[in-house]
C-alpha positions in Angstrom: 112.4 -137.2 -180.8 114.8 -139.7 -182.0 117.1 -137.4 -184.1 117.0 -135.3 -180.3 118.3 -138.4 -178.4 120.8 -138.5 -181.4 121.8 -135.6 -180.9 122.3 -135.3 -177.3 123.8 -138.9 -177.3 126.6 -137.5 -179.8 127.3 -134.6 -178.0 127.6 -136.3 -174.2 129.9 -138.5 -176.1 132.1 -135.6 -177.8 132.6 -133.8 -174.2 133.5 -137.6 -172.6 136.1 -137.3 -175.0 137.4 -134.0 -174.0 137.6 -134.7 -170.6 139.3 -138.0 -171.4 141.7 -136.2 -173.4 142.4 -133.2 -170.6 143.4 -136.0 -168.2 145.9 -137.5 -170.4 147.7 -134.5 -170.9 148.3 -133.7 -167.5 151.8 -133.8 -166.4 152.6 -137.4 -164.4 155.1 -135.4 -162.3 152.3 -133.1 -160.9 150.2 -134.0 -157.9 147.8 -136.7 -158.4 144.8 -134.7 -157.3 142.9 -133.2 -160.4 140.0 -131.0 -160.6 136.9 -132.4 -162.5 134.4 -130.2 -163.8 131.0 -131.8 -162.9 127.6 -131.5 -165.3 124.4 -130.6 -163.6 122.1 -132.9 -164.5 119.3 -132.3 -167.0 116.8 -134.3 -168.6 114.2 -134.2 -171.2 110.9 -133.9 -169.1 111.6 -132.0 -166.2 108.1 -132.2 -164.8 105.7 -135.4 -165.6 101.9 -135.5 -165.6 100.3 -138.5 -165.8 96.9 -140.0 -165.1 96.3 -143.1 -162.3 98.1 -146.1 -162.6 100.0 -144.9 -166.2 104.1 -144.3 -166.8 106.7 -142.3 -168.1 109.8 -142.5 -169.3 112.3 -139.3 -168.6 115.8 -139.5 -171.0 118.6 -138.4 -169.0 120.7 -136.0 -171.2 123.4 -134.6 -169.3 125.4 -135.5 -166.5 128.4 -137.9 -165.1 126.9 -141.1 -165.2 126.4 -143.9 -162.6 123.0 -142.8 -161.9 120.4 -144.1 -159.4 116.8 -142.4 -158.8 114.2 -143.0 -155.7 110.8 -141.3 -155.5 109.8 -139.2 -152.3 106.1 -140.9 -151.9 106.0 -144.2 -153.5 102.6 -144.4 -152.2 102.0 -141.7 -155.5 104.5 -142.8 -158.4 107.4 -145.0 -157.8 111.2 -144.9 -160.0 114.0 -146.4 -161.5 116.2 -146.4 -164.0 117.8 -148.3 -166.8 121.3 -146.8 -168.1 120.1 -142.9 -168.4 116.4 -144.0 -169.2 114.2 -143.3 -165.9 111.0 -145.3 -165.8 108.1 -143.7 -163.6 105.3 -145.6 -162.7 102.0 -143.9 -160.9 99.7 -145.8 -158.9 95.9 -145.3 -157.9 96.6 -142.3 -155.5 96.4 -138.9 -156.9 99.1 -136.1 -156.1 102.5 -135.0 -156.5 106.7 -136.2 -155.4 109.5 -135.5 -156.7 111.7 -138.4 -158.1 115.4 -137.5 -157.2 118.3 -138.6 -159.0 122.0 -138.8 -158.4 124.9 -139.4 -160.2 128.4 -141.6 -159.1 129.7 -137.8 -158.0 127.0 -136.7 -155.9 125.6 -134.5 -158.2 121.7 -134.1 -157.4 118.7 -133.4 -160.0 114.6 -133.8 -159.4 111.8 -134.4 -161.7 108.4 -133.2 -160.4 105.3 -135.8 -160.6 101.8 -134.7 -160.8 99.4 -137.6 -161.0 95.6 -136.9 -161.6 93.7 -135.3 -164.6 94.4 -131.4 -164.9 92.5 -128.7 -166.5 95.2 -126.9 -169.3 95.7 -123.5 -167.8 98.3 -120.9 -169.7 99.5 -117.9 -168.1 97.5 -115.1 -170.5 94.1 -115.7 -171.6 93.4 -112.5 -173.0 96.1 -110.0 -175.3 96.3 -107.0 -176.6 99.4 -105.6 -177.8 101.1 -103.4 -181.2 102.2 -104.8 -184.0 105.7 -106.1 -183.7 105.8 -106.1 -179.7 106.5 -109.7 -178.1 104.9 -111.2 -175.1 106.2 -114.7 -173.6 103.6 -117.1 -173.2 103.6 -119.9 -170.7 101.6 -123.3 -170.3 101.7 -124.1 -166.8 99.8 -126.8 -166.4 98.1 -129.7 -168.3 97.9 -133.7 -169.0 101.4 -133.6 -170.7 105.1 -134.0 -169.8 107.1 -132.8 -173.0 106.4 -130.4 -175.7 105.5 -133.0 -178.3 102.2 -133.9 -175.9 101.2 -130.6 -177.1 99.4 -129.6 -179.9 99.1 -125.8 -180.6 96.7 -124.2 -183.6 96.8 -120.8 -184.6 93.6 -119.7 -186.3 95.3 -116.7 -188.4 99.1 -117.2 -189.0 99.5 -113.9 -190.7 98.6 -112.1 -187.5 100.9 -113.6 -185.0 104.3 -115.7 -184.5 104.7 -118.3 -182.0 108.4 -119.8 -181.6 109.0 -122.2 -178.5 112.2 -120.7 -176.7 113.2 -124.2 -174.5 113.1 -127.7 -175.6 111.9 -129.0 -172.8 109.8 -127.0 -171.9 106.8 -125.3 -172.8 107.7 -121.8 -172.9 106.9 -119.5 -176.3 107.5 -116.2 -177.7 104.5 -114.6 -179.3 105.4 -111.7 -181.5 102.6 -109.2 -183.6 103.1 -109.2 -187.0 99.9 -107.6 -188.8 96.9 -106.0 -187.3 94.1 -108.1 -186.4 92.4 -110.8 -184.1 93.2 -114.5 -184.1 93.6 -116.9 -181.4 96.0 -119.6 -180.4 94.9 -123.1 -179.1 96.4 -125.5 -176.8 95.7 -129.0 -176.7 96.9 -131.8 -174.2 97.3 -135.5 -174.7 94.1 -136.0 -172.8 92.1 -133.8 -175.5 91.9 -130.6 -172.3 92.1 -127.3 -174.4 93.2 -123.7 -173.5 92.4 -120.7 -175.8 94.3 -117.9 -176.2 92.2 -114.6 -177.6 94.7 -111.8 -179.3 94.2 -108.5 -180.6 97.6 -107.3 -182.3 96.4 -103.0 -182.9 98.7 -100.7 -185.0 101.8 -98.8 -183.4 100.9 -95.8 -181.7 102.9 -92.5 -183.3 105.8 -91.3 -181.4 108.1 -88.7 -182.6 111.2 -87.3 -181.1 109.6 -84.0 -179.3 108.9 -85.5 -176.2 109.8 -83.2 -173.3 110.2 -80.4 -175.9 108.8 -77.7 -177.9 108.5 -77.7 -181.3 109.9 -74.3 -182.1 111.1 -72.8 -185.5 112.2 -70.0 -186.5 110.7 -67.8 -189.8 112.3 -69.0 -192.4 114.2 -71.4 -190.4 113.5 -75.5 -191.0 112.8 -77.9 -188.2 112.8 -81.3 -188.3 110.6 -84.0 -186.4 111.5 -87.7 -186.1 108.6 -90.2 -186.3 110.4 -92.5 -184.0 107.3 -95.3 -183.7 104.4 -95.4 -186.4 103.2 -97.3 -189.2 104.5 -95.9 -192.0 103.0 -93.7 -195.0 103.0 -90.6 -192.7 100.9 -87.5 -194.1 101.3 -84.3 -191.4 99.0 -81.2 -192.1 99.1 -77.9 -190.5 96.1 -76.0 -188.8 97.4 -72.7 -190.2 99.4 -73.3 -193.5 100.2 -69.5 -193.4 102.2 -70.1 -190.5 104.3 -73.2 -191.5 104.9 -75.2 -194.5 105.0 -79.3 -193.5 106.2 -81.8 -196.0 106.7 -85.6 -194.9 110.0 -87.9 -196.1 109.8 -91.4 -195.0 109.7 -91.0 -190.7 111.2 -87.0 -191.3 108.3 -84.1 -190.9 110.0 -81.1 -192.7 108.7 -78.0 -191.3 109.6 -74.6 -192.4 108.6 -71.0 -190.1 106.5 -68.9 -192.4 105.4 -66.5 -190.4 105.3 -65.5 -186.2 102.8 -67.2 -184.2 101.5 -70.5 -183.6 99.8 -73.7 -185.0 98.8 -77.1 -184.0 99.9 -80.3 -186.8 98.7 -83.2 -187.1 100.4 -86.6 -188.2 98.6 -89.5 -189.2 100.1 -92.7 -190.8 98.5 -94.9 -192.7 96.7 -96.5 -190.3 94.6 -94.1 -189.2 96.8 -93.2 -186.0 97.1 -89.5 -185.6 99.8 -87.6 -183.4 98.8 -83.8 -182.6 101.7 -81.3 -181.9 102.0 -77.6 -181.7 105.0 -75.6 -183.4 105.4 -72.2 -182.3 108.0 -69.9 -184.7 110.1 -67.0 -184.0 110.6 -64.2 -185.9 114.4 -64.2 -185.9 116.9 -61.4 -186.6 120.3 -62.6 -185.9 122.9 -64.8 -188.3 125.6 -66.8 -187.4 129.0 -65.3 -186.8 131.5 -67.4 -187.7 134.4 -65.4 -186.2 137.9 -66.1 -187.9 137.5 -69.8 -187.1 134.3 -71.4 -187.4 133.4 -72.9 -191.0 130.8 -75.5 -192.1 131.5 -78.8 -194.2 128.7 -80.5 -195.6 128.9 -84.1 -197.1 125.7 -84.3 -199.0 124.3 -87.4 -197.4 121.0 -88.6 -198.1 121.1 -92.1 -196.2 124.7 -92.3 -194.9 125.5 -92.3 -198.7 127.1 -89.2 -200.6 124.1 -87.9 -203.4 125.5 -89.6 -206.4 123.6 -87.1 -208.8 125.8 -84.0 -207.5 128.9 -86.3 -208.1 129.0 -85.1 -211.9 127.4 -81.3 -212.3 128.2 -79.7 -215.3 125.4 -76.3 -214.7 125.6 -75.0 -210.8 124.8 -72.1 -209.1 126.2 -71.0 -205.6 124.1 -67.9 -203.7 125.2 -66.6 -200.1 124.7 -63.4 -198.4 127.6 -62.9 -196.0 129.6 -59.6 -194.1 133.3 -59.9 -193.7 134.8 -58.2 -190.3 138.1 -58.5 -191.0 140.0 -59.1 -194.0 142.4 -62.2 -194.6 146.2 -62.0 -195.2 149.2 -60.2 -194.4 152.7 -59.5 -195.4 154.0 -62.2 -194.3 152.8 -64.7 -196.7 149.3 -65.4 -195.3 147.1 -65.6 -198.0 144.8 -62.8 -198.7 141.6 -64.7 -199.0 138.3 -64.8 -196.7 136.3 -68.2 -198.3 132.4 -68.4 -198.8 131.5 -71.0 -200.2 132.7 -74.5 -202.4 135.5 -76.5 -203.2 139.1 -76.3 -203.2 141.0 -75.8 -207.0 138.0 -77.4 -208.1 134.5 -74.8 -207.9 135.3 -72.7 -205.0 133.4 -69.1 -204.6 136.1 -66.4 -202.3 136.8 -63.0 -201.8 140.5 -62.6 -202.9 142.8 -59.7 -203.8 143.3 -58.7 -207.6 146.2 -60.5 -209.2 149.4 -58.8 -207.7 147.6 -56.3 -206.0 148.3 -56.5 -201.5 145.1 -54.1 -201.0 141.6 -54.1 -202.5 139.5 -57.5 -202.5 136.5 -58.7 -205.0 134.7 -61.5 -205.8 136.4 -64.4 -207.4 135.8 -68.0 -208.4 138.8 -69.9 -208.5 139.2 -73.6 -209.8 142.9 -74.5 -210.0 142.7 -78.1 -211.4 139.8 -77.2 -213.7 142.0 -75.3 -216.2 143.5 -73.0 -213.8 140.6 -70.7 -213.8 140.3 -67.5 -212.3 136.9 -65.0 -213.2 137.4 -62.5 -211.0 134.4 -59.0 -210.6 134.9 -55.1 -210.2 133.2 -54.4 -206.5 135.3 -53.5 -203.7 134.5 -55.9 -201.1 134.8 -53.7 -197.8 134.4 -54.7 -193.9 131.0 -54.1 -192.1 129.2 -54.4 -194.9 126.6 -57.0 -196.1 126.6 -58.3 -199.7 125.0 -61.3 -201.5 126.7 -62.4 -204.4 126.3 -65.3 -206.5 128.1 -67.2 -209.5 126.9 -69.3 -212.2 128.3 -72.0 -214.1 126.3 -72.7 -217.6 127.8 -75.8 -219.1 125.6 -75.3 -222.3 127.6 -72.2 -223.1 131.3 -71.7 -224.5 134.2 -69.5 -223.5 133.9 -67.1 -220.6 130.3 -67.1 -221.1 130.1 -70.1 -219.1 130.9 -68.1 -216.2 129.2 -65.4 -214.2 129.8 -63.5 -211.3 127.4 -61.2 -209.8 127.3 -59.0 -206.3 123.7 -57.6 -204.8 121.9 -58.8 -208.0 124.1 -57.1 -210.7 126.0 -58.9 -212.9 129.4 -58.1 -212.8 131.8 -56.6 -215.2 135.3 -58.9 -214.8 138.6 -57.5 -214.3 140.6 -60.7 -214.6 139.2 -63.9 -216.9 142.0 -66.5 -216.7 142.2 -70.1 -217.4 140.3 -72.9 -219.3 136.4 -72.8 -219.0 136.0 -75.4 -220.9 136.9 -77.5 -218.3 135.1 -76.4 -216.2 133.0 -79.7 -216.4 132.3 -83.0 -214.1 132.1 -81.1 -210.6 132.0 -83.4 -207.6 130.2 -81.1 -204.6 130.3 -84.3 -202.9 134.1 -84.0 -202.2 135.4 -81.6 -199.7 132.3 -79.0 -199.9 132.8 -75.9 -197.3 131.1 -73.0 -196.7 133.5 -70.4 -195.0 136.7 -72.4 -195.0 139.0 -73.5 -197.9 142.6 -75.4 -198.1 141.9 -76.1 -193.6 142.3 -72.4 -193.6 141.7 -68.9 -195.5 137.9 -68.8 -193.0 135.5 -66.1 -193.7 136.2 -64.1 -191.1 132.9 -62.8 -190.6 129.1 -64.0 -190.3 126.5 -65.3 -192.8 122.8 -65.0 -193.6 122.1 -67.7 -195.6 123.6 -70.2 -198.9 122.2 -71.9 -201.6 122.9 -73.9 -204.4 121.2 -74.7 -207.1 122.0 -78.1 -209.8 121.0 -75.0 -213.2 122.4 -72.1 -214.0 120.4 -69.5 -212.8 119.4 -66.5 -215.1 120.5 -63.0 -215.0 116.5 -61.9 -214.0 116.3 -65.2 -211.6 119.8 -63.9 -209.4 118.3 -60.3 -209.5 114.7 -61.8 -208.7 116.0 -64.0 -205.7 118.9 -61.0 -204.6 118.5 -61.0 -200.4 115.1 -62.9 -200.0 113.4 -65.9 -199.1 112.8 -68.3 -201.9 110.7 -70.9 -202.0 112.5 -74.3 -200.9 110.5 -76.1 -203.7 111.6 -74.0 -206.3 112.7 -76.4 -208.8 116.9 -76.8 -209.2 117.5 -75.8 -205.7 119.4 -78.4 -204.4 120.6 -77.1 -201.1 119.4 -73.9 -198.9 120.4 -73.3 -195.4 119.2 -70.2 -193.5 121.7 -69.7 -190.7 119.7 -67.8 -188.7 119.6 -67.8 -184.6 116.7 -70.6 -183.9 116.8 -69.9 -180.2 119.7 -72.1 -179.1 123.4 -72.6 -179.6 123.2 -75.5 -182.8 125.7 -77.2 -184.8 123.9 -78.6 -187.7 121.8 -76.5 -190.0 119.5 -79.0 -192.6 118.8 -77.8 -195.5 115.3 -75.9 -196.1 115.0 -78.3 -199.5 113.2 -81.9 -198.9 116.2 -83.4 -198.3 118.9 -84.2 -195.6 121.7 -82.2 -196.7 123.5 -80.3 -193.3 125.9 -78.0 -192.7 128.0 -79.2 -189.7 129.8 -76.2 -188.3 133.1 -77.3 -186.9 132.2 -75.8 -183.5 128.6 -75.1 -182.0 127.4 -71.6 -182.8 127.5 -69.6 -179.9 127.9 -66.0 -181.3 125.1 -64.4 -183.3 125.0 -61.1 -185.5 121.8 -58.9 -186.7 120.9 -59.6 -190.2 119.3 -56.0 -191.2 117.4 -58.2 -194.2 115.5 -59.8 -191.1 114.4 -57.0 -189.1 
């Protein structure tokens, strides 16, 4: 208490000072009259309980000084005062007053008296309340004056916090920290006791699908924020033939198998469970990307770019896509409609053959990798769907470490240019975009699906996988995104792999095309 008085002492002093040093710098030339900012006045025990015939003593800590105190009924405690120290006296009659004060500017403050013997009484007896939730407690009554003529003992520590939120009075914060039952004891100066019971019971489960349906479409992934919970989350489906469910951290994965319904439940690890029903679509339409639209993807896991996809030396890309209308013209334009990748570094197009103005194929194109252009033999027309894939093996020399292939079939290459030996080190966390390249050169069309994989995929696995579903666990795929129509307008596509990878188009999807591989 002393260091307190210390303290208050050293700052009433410090703000005497200011005020000293605000008048002298006032201008003598100005009008005499100056405008004092006046302190309220506060002291240390704003209410004071005492027996019959006992005293108090109440510290002024703030105010302007020049102070002079009477009580109400001196028939019940009388008052007065010594510098800022207030002495108050009770006498044989029990009840209450209220000891005013005033300072040398009129400023008014009151301390309330209660003399008698009071039963300790705090505003919750009983609580019950989640782990990590906060309730204020209160003791409102009691044979004390100040904090320090309470004693408080908490029978489990571990369970609960307690932190007193005013120094003069006693008001407290009570926060849950674990699950269980303790209580918290309050004890006067007079020996009076008040017992708190607490229960502090796990965190109920509550996930971001309230007010909503949880709908997903077949081969589409949906994915459900656990928004409150206690942690170690395991969700299981009723019908695992209509959904797959995986957990990461607070993110249930869920991935539309098959048309119909199916309830799933999520329990954490304290036993709470959460029940929800996903219903999935079977969908037929693709996004169409129209000559403007594109996705980038940044490859996030956490707000921080993947730093294993920052060096890949063996990568695969896969899309199935249609092109309505072909890039380019004779005016410069450049004659290329963009799938999937990076700019001059790994990027997967459909491009004219060198000097040629009229038939397109598949190319890969990696300018600042050794100027690198494999380039295939298929016509790639309008209005019609292809998937076509190319493979980077960095275990292999020469232009085997490149392969293109279209519909499964590897493809026999009418241009090979370049270094692919450099071909080495690719960052897919730097400008990745699927349908756009160089802010321009969009697809110009729709598309089905992409994936990319962190191997080089075999000849058998591209012709194995060619236009289906595969498995989103299938070991090296590192990204898949299904673009497929999930029932609304959407923006963001996340990856079917356990991870958060998205494709952000540039503007919400509004125009969808069939897919005939979905009907």
């Amino acid at each position: 208490m002393n260091n307190m008085n210390n303290y208050f002492k050293y700052i009433a002093t410090l703000l005497s000072l200011l005020i000293l040093l605000s008048y002298s710098s006032c201008d003598n030339d100005d009008d005499n009259s100056t405008s004092v900012d006046l302190y309220e006045i506060v002291v240390d025990k704003p209410v004071v309980r005492i027996g019959a015939n006992e005293e108090a003593t109440v510290k002024i800590v703030f105010g302007n000084g020049g102070y002079s105190v009477k009580s109400f009924d001196s028939s019940i405690a009388t008052a007065s005062i010594s510098g800022d120290v207030i002495t108050i006296k009770s006498l044989n009659k029990l009840g209450a007053t209220t000891v005013q004060i005033q300072d040398k500017e009129g400023v008014v403050g009151d301390i309330t008296v209660a003399v008698g013997v009071f039963d300790l009484e705090v505003n919750h007896k009983d609580i019950s309340m989640e782990r990590g939730n906060s309730i204020s407690l209160i003791v409102s009554s009691g044979n004390f004056s100040s904090n320090d003529e309470l004693s408080i003992s908490i029978a489990d520590p571990s369970i609960i916090s307690l932190d007193n939120t005013d120094p003069y009075r006693p008001y407290y914060t009570l926060k849950g920290v674990s699950i269980g039952s303790t209580t918290v004891t309050f004890t006067d100066r007079l020996g009076k006791e008040a017992v708190v019971n607490i229960e502090i019971t796990p965190v109920g489960i509550e996930t971001d699908l309230v007010g909503k349906e949880a709908v997903v479409g077949v081969n589409n992934k949906l994915v459900v924020k656990v928004l409150k919970g206690n942690l170690n989350y395991v969700a299981t489906p009723e019908d695992d033939a209509k959904v797959a469910v995986s957990v990461k951290d607070s993110l249930v994965y869920i991935v539309g198998k098959a048309e119909g319904s199916t309830p799933v439940l999520l329990e954490d690890g304290e036993g709470q469970q959460y029940s929800f029903t996903v219903n999935v679509s079977k969908v037929k339409q693709v996004a169409n990307m129209g000559s403007s639209n594109y996705f980038s993807v940044p490859f996030y896991l956490k707000g921080v770019a993947d730093p294993s996809l920052k060096s890949v030396n063996n990568i695969t890309y896969e899309a199935r896509f249609r092109i309505d209308q072909h890039n380019g013209d004779d005016n410069g334009n450049a004659r290329i409609n963009t799938i999937m990748g990076i700019e001059q570094i790994f990027l997967m197009r459909v491009d004219v053959h060198k000097g040629d103005t009229g038939d397109r194929f598949l190319q890969l194109a990696a300018d600042k990798k050794g100027s690198v252009r494999f380039e295939g033999s298929t016509k790639i027309e309008t209005g019609i769907w292809y998937n076509v894939a190319v493979v980077l093996d960095g275990s292999k020399t020469g232009t085997d470490r490149l392969k293109l292939y279209v519909n499964g079939v590897e493809e026999t290459l009418q241009l090979s240019a370049g270094t692919p030996a450099d071909l080495k080190e690719i960052d897919l966390t730097s400008n990745f975009f699927i349908a756009q390249s160089d802010g321009k050169r969009r697809l110009n069309g729709a598309i089905s699906y992409a994936r990319i994989w962190t191997k080089a995929l075999s000849g058998s696995d591209i012709s194995k996988y060619n236009g289906i579903f595969v498995d989103p666990s299938t070991l090296g795929l590192t990204a898949y995104w299904a673009f497929s129509n999930p029932g609304a307008d959407v923006q963001k596509f996340v990856s079917l792999t356990n991870n958060d990878f998205e494709a952000i188009a540039a503007n919400k999807i509004t125009t969808w095309t069939v897919d005939p591989i979905l009907e």
